[in-house]
C-alpha positions in Angstrom: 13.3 22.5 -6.3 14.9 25.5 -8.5 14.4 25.3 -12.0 18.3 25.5 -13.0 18.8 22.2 -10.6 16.2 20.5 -12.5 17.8 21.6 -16.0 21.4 20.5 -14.8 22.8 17.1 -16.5 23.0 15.5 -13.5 21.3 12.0 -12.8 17.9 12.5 -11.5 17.2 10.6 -7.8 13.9 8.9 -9.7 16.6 7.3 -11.9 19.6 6.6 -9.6 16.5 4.9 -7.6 15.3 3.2 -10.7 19.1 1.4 -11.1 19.7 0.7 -7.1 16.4 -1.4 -8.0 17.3 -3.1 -11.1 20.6 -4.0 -9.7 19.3 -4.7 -5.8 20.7 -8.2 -5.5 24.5 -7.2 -6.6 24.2 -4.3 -3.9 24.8 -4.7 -0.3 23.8 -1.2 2.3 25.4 -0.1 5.2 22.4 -0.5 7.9 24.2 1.3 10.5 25.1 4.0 8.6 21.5 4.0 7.4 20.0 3.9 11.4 22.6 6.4 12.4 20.7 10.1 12.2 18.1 8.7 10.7 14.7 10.3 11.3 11.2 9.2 11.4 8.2 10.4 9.0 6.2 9.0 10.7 4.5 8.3 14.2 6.6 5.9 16.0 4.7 2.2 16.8 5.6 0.1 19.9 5.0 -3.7 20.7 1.8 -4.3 22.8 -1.9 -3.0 23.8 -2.4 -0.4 26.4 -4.8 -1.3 29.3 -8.1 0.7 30.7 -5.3 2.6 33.1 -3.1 3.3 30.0 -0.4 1.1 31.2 1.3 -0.9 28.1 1.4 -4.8 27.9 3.7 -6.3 26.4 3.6 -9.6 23.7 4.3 -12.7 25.8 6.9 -13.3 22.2 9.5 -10.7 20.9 12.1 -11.0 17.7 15.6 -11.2 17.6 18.0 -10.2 14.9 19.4 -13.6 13.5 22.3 -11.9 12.5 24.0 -8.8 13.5 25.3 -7.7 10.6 27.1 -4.0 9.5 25.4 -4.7 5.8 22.5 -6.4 4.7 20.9 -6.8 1.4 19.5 -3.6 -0.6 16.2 -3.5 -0.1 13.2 -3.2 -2.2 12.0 0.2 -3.8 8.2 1.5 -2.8 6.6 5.0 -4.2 3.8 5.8 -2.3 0.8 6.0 -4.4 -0.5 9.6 -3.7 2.7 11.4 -2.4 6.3 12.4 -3.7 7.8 9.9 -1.4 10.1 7.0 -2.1 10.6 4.0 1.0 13.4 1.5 1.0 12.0 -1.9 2.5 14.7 -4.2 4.3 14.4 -7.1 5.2 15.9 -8.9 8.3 15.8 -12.7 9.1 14.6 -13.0 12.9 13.5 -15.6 15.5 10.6 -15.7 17.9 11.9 -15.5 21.6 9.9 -15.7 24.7 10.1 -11.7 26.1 10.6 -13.2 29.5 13.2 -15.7 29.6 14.6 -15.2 25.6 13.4 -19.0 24.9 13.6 -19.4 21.3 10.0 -20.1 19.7 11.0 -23.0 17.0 7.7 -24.5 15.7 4.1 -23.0 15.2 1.0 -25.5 14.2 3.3 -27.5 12.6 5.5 -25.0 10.9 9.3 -24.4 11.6 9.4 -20.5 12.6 12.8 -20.3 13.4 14.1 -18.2 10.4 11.4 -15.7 9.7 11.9 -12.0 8.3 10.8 -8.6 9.8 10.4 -5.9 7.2 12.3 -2.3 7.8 10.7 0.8 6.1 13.3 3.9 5.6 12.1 6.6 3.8 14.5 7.9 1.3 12.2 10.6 0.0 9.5 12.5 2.0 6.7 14.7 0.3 9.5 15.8 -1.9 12.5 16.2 0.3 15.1 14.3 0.9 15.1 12.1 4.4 18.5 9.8 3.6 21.5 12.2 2.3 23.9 9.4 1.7 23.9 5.5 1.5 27.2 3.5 1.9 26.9 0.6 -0.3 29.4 -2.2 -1.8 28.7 -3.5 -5.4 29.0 -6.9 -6.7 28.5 -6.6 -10.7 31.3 -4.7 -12.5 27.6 -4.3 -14.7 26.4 -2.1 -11.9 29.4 0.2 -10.9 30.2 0.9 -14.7 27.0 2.2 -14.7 26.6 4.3 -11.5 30.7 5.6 -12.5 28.8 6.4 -16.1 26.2 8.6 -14.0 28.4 10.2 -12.4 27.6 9.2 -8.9 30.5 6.5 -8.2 33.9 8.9 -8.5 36.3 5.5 -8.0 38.3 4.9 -10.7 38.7 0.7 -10.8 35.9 -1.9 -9.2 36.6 -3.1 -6.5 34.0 -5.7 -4.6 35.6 -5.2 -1.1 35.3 -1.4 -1.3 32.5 0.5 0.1 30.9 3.6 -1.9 29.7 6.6 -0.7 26.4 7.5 -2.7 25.0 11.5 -2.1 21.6 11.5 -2.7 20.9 15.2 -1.1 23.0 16.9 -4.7 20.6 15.3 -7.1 17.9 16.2 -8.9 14.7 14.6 -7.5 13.1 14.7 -11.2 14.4 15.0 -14.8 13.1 18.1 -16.2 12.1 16.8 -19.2 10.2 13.5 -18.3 8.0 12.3 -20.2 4.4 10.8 -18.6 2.1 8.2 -20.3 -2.0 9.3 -20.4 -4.0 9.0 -17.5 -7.1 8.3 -20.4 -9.4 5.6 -18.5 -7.0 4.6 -16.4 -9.6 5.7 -13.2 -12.3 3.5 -13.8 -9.8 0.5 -14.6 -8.4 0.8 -11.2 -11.5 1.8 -9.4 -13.2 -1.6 -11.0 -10.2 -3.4 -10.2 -10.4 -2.1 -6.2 -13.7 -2.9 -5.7 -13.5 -6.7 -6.7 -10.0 -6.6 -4.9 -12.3 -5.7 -1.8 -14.6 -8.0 -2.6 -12.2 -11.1 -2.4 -10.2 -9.6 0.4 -13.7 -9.9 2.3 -13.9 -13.2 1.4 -10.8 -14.3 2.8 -10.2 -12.4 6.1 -10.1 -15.6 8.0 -9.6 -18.1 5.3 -6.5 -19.9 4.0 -5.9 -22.3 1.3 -2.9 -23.7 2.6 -4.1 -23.5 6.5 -6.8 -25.0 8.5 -8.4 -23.2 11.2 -6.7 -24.7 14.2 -3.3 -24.0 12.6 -4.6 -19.9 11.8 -5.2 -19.5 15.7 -2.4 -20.5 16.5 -0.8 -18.3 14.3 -2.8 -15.4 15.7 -1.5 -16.5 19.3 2.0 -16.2 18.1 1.6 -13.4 16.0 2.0 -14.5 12.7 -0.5 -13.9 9.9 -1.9 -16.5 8.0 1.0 -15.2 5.2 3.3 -16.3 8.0 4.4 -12.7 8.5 4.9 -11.0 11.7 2.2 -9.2 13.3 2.8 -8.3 16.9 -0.2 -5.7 18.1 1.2 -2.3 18.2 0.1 1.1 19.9 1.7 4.8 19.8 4.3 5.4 22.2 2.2 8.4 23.7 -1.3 8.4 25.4 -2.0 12.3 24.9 -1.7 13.6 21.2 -1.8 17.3 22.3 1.3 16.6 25.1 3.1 15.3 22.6 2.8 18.2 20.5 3.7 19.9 23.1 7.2 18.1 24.6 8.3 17.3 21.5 7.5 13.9 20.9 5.5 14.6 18.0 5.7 17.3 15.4 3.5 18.0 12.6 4.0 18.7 8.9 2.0 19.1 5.5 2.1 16.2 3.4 1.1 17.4 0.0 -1.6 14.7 -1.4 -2.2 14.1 -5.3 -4.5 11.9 -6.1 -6.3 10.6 -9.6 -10.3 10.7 -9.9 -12.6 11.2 -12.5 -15.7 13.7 -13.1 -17.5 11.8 -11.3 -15.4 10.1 -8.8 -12.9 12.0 -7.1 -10.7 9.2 -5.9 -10.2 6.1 -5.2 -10.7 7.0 -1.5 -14.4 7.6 -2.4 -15.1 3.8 -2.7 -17.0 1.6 0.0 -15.3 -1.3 1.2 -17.1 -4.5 0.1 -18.5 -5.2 3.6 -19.7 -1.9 3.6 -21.4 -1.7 0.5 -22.9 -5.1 1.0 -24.7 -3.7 4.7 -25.8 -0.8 2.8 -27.4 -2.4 -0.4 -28.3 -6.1 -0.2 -29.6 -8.3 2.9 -28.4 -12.1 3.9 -31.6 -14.3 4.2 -31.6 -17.9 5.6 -32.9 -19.8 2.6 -35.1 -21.8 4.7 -36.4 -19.5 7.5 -35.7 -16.2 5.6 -34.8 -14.8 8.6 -32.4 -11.6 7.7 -28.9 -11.4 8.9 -28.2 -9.2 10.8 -24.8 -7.1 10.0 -23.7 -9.7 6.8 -20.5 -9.9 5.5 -18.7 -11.9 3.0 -17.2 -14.3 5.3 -21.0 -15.5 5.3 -21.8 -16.1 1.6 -19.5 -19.1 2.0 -22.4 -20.9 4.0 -24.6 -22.5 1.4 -27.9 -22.2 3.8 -27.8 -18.1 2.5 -29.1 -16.3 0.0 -28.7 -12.7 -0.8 -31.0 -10.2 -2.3 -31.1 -6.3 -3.1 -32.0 -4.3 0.2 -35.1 -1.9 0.3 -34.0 1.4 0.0 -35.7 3.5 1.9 -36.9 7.2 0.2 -33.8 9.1 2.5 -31.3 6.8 0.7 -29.4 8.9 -1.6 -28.0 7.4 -4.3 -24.8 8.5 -5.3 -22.4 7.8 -8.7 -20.0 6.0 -6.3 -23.2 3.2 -5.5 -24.2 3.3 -9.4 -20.4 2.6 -10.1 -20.1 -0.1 -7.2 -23.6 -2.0 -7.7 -23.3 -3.7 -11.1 -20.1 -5.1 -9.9 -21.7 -6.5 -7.0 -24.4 -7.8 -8.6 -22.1 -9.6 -11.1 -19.9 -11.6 -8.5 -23.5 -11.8 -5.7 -25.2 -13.7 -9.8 -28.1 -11.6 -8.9 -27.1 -10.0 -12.7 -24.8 -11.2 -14.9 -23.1 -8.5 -17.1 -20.2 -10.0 -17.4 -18.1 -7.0 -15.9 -16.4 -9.3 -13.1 -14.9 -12.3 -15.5 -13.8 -9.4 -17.8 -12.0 -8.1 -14.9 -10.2 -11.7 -13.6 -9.5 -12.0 -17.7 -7.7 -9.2 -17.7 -5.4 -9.6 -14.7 -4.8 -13.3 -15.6 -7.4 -14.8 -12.8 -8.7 -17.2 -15.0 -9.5 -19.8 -12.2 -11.9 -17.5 -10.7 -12.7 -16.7 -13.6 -13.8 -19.6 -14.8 -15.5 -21.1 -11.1 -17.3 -17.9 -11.2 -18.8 -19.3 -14.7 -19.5 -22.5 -13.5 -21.5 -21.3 -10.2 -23.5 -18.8 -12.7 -24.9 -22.0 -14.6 -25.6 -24.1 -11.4 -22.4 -26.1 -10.9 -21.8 -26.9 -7.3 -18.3 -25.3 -6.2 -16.4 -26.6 -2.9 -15.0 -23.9 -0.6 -12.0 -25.3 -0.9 -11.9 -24.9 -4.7 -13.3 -21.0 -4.3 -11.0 -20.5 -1.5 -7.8 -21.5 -4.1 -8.8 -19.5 -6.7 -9.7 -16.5 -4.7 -6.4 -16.3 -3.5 -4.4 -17.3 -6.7 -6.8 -14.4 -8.2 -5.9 -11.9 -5.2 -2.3 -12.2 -5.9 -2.9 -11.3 -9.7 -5.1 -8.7 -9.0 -2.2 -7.3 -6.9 0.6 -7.5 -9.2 -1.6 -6.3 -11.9 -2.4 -3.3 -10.3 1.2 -2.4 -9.1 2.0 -2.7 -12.7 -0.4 0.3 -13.4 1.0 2.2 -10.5 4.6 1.5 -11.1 4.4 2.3 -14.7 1.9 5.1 -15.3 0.6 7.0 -11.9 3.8 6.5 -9.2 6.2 8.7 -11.5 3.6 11.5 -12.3 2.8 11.3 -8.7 5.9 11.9 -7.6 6.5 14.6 -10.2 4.1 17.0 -9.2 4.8 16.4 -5.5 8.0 17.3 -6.1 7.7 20.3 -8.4 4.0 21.6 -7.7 3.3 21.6 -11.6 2.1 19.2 -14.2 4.4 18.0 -16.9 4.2 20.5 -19.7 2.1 18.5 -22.0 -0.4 18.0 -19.4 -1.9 21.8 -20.4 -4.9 22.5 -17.7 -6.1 25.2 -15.7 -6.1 25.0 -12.1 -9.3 25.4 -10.3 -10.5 25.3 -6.6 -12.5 23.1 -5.2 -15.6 25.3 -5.7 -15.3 25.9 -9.3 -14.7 22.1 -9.9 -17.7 21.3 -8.0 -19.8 23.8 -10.0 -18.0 21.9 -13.5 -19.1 18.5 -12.1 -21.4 18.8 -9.6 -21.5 14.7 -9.0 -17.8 15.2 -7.1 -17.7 15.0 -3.3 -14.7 16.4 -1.4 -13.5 15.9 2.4 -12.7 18.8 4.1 -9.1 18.7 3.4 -10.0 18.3 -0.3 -12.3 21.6 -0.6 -8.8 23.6 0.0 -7.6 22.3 -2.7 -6.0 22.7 -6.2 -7.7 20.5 -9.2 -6.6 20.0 -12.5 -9.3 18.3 -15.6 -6.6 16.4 -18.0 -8.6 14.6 -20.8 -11.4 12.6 -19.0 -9.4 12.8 -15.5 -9.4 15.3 -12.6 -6.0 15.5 -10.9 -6.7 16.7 -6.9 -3.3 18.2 -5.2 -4.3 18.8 -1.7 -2.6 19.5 1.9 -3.2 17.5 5.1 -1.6 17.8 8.4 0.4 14.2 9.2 2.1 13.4 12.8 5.7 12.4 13.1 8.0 11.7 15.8 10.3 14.0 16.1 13.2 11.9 17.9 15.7 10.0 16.1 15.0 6.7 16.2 16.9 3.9 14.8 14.2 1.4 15.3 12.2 1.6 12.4 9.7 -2.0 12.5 6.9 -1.6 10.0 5.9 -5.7 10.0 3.9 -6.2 6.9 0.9 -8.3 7.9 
């Protein structure tokens, strides 16, 4: 991006973006103008498993489009947390048919299942460039077209409902030049805590619901439908050999330009064990009455009142590192093998004060039902999540997608850019991948701000087809 388009008056794309999402339910989107030239960023998924001989199986159930329609609701505005790209979700309403004989699927474990939604993901901005140059939309608050008229991006003169605007997105600015970016001050460590309990409870409820029992959960799973009642077909890549598609054209490659937040200790959030991980590699599962040691324990275990848990016996070749001495306290906190108080500060803070408080209750020897922990796990799962989009949305996503888009740091974040050696020699604690060590880093306050390149696979057709199911 030039400097003079970034200086012109012009509405920014962050904040035409910002409108289309305050205004989303007065806007309706053209879908087959969307489909038509769209193109991937991604590598294209397809419905099914692939054998031993590499020959693709296909779901026994498919979807169909309950309706067919030329314009379907605007859909719902994502930044990616670590790259200057913006997705529009859509959602569809669908059925389940049979894929041999189109029988429609109407009832699951007790459940209707006839009006379900699949979940579109277009990519309006990629890495910084524009994927979508236009959107043809229709309007349905006077509110909302006075506006977009104000900003210079709706040229009619009078609203009209029944009309149908053309919106350019590819003559904008991606970013105002003079944005302005809260601190980054501590925010690190607030996420990073927040992750690793997020973990933690995910763990707990892989195969659990508090709305479903387990009958009614496989039979989900044999009509692929998560326990969210989502869609979830197994999917594979349409090709078998990476390098031939390289080579044919199926596939192309590009560098995706990675920023991420860390701190001098921590580079990211990447660095973090999942909670099953971290629980193999520093406690054990015991039997209580045979103390015989579980083999391979996860959290879906600590449910069963017949185990115990206690710290593992580090051997002299385990090296410790800041990430464990960052991750253990929390453990111990939520395992009550020490109780610091870090994990009911966290649930306080997000607004899980159910878990917060049956967390209390199990500390002083109150006996909790697994119904009652399953609840409040999930009620505090859901709070954790709209918590920590919050913090994205409101303080990391914009910065994020600033520098992906320009390269640079906003001007009042004044720092010298280092490699990945001279950071390392500054704070010797950091780790990096090997896509990391070739890149640029930035220390802003108590923050190190990591701009890296990978390599990321795409396919290269047209495709109008664009099912990312959220599971």
């Amino acid at each position: 991006m030039d400097g003079d388009n970034m200086a012109s008056n012009q509405i920014s794309l962050l904040e035409l973006i910002q409108i289309f999402a305050e205004y989303r339910n007065n806007i309706i989107i053209n879908i087959k103008h969307l489909q038509e030239d769209y193109q991937r960023t991604s590598i294209k998924r397809i419905k099914g498993v692939r054998n031993e001989n590499g020959e693709l199986l296909q779901p026994w159930l498919q979807t169909e489009y309950i309706d067919n329609a030329e314009y379907v609701g605007m859909g719902k505005f994502q930044f990616n947390r670590n790259t200057a790209t913006i997705n529009m979700l859509v959602k569809r309403q669908v059925k389940l048919t049979k894929f041999e004989d189109q029988t429609p699927t109407l009832e699951v474990a007790g459940l209707m299942v006839n009006n379900l939604n699949s979940f579109n993901n277009y990519t309006i901005v990629s890495d910084g460039k524009i994927n979508v140059k236009s959107l043809k939309i229709k309007i349905s608050s006077k509110k909302a077209f006075d506006l977009l008229k104000e900003k210079g991006v709706v040229d009619a003169k009078d609203f009209d409902f029944n009309a149908e605007y053309s919106i350019q997105l590819d003559n904008l600015p991606l970013v105002a030049f003079d944005s302005c970016y809260s601190s980054i001050d501590g925010l690190f460590y607030q996420l990073a805590e927040i992750k690793v309990l997020a973990s933690i409870i995910a763990a707990h409820l892989k195969k659990e619901s508090n709305v479903f029992i387990a009958a009614q959960l496989d039979e989900f799973q044999k009509h692929y439908l998560s326990k969210n009642i989502y869609i979830n077909f197994p999917t594979t890549n349409e090709y078998t050999d990476v390098n031939q598609a390289l080579l044919n054209g199926t596939l192309d490659s590009r560098l995706s330009y990675k920023i991420e937040i860390g701190s001098q200790e921590i580079l990211n959030l990447s660095k973090l064990h999942s909670a099953n991980k971290f629980l193999n590699r520093m406690y054990r599962l015991y039997d209580k009455q045979t103390e015989e040691i579980i083999i391979k324990p996860s959290f879906e275990m600590v449910f069963n009142e017949n185990l115990t848990v206690r710290h593992r016996l580090l051997s002299s070749r385990t090296k410790i590192t800041k990430v464990d001495e960052f991750i253990k306290p929390i453990f111990d906190d939520f395992l009550g093998l020490e109780q610091n108080g870090i994990v009911v500060g966290i649930l306080t803070k997000v607004g899980a004060d159910s878990l917060a408080q049956l967390l209390e209750d199990k500390q002083t020897g109150k006996q909790i039902s697994k119904e009652e922990m399953v609840a409040a796990l999930t009620a505090a799962n859901t709070k954790i999540e709209q918590y920590t989009e919050k913090i994205y949305q409101d303080k990391i996503s914009p910065l994020v997608f600033y520098i992906g888009c320009t390269r640079l740091l906003p001007d009042k974040m004044e720092a010298k850019a280092m490699t990945a050696g001279e950071v390392a020699a500054k704070y010797p604690d950091l780790q990096f991948s090997k896509d990391e060590q070739k890149g640029t880093f930035f220390a802003v306050g108590d923050s190190i701000i990591s701009i890296y390149a990978k390599t990321e696979y795409y396919s290269k057709l047209i495709s109008v087809g664009i099912d990312n199911q959220i599971v």
